[in-house]
C-alpha positions as CSV (number, residue, x, y, z in Angstrom):
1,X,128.2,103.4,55.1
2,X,124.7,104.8,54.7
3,X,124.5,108.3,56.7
4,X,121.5,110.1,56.8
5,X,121.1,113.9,57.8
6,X,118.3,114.8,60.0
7,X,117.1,118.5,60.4
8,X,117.2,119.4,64.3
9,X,114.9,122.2,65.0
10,X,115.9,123.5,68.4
11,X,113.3,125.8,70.8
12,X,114.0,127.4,73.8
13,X,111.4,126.8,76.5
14,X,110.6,130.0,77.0
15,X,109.5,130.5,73.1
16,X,106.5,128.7,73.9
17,X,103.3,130.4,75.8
18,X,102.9,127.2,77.8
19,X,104.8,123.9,78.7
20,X,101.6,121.7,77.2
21,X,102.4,123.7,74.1
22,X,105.8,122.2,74.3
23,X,104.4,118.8,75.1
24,X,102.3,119.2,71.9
25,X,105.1,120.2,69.6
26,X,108.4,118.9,70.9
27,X,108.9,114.6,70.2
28,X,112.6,114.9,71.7
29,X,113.6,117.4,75.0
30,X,116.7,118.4,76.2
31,X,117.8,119.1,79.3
32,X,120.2,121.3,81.0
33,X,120.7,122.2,84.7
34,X,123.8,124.4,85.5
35,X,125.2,124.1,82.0
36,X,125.1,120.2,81.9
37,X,123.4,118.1,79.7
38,X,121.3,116.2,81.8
39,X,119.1,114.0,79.9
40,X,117.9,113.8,76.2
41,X,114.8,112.0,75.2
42,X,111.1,111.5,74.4
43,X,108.8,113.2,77.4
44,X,107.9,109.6,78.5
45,X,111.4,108.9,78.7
46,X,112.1,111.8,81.1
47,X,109.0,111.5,83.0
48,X,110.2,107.7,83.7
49,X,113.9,108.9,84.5
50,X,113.2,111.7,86.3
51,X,109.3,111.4,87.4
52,X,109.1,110.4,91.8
53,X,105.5,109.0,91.0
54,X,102.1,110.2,90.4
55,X,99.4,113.2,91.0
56,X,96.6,112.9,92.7
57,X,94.0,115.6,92.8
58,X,91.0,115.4,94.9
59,X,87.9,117.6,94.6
60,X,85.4,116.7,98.0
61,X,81.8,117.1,97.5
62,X,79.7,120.5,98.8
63,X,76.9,120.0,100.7
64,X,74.5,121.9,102.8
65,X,76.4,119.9,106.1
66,X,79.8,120.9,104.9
67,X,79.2,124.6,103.9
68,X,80.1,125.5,107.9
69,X,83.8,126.1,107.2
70,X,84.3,123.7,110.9
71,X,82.2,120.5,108.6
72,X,84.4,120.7,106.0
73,X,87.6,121.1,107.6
74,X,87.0,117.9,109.4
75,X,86.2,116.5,106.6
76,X,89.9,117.4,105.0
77,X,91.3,116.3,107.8
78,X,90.2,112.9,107.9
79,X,91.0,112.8,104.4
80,X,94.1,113.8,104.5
81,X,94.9,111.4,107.4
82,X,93.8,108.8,105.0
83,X,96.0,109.8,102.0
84,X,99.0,110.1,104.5
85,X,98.2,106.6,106.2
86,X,97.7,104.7,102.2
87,X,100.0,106.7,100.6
88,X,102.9,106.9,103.2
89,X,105.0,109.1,100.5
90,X,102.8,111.3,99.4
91,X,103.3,115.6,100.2
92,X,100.3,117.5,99.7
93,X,101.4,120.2,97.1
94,X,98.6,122.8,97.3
95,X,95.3,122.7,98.8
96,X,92.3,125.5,98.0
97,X,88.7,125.5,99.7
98,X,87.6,121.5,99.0
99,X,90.1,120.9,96.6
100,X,93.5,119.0,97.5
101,X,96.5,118.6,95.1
102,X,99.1,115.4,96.0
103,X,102.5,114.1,94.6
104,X,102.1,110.4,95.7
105,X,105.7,109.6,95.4
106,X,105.8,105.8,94.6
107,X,106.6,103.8,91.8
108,X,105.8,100.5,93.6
109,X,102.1,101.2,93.8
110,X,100.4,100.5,90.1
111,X,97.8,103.1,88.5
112,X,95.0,100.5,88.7
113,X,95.6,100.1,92.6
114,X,95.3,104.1,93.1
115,X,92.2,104.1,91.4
116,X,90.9,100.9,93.4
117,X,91.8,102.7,96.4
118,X,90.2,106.0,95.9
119,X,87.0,104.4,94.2
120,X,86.2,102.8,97.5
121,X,87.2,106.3,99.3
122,X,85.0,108.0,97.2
123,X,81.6,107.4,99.2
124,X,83.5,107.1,102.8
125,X,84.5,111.0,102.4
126,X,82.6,112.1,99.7
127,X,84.4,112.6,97.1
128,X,83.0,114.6,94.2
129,X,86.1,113.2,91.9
130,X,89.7,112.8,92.2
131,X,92.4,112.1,89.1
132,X,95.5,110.5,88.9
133,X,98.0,111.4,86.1
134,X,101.4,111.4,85.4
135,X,104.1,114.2,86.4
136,X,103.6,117.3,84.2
137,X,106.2,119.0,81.8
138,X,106.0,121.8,84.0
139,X,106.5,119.9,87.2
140,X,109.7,118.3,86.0
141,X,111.2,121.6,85.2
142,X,110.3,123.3,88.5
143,X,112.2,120.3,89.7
144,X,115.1,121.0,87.8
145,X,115.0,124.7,88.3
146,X,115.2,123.8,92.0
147,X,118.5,122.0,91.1
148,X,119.6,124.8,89.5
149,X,122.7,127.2,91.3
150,X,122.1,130.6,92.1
151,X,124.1,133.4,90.3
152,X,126.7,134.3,92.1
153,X,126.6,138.3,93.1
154,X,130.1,140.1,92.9
């Protein structure tokens, strides 16, 4: 039998100053929630096992009409019925000023059809830009660390 030894270098998250460092660095992660071994594999791997779907970040344009606070809210507002009405999963994460963070929680919908979508929304609510990516290092792990127990106080 042919056996072959690979050296395992192991880091702790919290060695590294960010998680795209990790990203970077890291081919293999391991996980553990509550002292079990939940997953081992490449960061695609665990983004496809673990991932609900997609970001979407949306930046609306500035304009002379929309720098009365009351303009732009409508603005938002009608754009967020919109994401809510196309994207009937999707939970806005964060939102500051004109700029709006979603997790669009479907794996039915295909990149190109997001992008087809919010090209054509682009001039309707003027949108300055928008991007779609997968879910971050970082955003699986605050996932997990939401799964995670409490210690227990004696």
């Amino acid at each position: 039998m042919n056996c072959e030894r690979f050296a395992t270098i192991h880091y702790d998250v919290s060695s590294f100053a960010s998680m795209e460092e990790c990203e970077a660095i890291c081919t293999r992660i391991g996980i553990l929630v509550n002292g079990r071994f939940l997953c081992l594999g490449s960061l695609q791997h665990i983004r496809d096992k673990f991932s609900d779907g997609y970001t979407l970040t949306i930046k609306l344009q500035r304009s002379s009409d929309t720098d009365k606070p009351e303009e732009l809210q409508k603005r938002i507002e009608k754009l967020k019925t919109f994401i809510s009405q196309t994207f009937p999963e999707s939970v806005l994460k964060d939102q500051h000023e004109n700029l709006l963070n979603y997790e669009v929680k479907t794996r039915v919908v295909k990149w190109f059809r997001i992008f087809g979508i919010m090209e054509k929304a682009k001039v309707t609510y003027q949108i300055e830009d928008y991007s779609v990516g997968q879910t971050t290092l970082e955003q699986l792990f605050i996932g997990f660390a939401r799964k995670q127990n409490k210690p227990r106080v004696t």
